[in-house]
C-alpha positions in Angstrom: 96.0 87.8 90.1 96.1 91.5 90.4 98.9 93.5 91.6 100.1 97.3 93.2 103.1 99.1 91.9 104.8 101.7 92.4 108.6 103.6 91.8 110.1 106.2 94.0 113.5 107.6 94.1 115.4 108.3 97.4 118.6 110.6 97.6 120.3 108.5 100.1 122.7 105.5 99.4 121.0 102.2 99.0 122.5 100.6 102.2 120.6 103.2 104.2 117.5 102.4 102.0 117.6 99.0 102.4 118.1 99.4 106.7 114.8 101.6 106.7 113.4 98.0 105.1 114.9 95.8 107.2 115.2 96.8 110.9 112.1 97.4 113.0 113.8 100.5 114.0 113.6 101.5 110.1 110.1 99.9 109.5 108.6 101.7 113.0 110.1 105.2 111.3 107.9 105.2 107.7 105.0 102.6 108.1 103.8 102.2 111.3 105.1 103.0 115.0 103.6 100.1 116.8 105.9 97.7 114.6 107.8 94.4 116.2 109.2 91.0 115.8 112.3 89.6 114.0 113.5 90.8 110.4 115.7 87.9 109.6 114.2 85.2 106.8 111.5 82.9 108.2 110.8 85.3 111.1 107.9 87.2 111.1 106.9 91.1 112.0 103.8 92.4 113.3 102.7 95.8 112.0 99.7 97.5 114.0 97.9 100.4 112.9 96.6 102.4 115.7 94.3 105.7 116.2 95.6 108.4 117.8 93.9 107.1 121.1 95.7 104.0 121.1 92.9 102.1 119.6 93.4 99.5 117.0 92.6 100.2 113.5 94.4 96.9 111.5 97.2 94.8 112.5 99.2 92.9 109.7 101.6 89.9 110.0 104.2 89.0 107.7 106.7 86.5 107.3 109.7 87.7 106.2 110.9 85.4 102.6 114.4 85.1 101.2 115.6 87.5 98.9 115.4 87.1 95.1 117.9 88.1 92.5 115.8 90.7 91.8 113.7 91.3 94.9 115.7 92.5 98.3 112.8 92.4 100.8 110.3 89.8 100.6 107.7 89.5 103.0 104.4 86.9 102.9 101.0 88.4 104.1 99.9 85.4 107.0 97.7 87.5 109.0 95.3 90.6 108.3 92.8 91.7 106.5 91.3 89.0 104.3 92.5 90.5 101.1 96.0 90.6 102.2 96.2 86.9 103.3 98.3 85.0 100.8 99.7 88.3 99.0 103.0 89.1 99.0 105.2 92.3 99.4 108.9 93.1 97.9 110.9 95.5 97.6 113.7 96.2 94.5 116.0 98.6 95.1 119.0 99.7 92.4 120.9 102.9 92.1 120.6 104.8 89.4 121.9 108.9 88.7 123.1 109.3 92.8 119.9 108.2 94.0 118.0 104.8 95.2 115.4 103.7 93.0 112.8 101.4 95.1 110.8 99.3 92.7 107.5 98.5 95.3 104.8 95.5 94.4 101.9 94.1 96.8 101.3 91.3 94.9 99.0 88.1 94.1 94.9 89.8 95.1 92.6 87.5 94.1 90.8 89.8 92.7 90.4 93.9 91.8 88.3 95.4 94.5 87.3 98.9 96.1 89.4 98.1 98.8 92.9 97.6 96.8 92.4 101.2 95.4 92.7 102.6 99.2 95.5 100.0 99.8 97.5 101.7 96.4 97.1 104.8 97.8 98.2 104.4 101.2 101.4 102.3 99.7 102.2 105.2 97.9 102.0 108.1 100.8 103.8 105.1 103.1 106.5 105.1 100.1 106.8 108.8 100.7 106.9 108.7 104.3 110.1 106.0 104.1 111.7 108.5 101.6 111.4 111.5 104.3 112.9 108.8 106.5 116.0 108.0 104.6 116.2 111.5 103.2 115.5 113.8 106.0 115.4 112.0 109.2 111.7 112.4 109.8 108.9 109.8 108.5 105.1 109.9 109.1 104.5 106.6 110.5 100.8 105.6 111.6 99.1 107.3 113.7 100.5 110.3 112.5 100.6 108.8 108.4 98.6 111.1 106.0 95.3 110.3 105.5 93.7 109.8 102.8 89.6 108.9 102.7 87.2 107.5 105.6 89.0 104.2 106.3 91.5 105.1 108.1 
C-alpha cells in the first residue's frame, strides 16, 4: 500500500484547528465550498468539487471513523474516484512551540500512480488553504483553491 504525507504548522490553538476539521462550516472554509452532511462518527460527508460555472468536477464521500490515540480525524473514502475508494484520511494534530502541528496521511492506494502525484499536491495547497483558515480567517476553498496542472 502506498501512502501521502504531509506536516504543517498552524499558529492558532489546537481546538480551533481541530473545529476547521470537524464542522462542515470548517471543512466548506479550506477544502471545498460545496461540502455537507454529518461530522459525528459513522456519519458520512459529501465533498463536491465544482468549476467556477457550477459544473461538477469530482465529488468525494467519506465516512467519518472513530478517533485513534494517535489520529483525531478519521475519515474512510466510500465514494469517488476509483483510487480513493477504500483509502483512508486522518488527521494528527499536537502542539508543539505555540503552534498546532497537523500530521496529514491519505492512506492505503493500491498502488503508486500518475494520479496520486496530483492528489499530493493538491493535499498540500488544501493543507495551506485550512492554515489561512485557522490563521487568518480566509481559506481558498474549491472553486476558488489554487490550481495546480490540467486536472483541475
Amino acid at each position: 500500500m502506498h501512502h501521502i504525507t504531509h506536516r504543517i504548522g498552524i499558529h492558532a490553538p489546537l481546538a480551533r484547528v481541530q473545529q476547521a476539521l470537524t464542522t462542515i462550516d470548517g471543512l466548506a472554509g479550506w477544502w471545498t465550498r460545496d461540502t455537507e452532511g454529518q461530522t459525528g462518527v459513522g456519519q458520512t460527508i459529501t465533498f463536491t468539487f465544482r468549476d467556477h460555472g457550477g459544473g461538477e468536477m469530482g465529488r468525494f464521500v467519506m465516512k467519518v471513523l472513530p478517533p485513534t490515540a494517535t489520529q483525531q480525524v478519521r475519515w474512510s473514502v466510500q465514494a469517488g474516484p476509483p483510487e480513493w475508494v477504500g483509502t483512508e484520511v486522518c488527521f494528527a494534530l499536537s502542539s508543539h512551540d505555540g503552534q498546532t502541528v497537523l500530521l496529514f496521511a491519505h492512506r492505503d492506494w493500491r498502488e503508486e500512480v500518475e494520479f496520486m502525484a496530483h492528489c499530493s499536491m493538491k493535499w498540500a495547497t488544501f493543507l495551506l488553504s485550512l492554515r489561512a483558515l485557522v490563521e487568518q480567517g480566509r481559506g481558498q476553498p474549491a472553486p476558488e483553491d489554487l490550481k495546480i496542472d490540467n486536472w483541475n
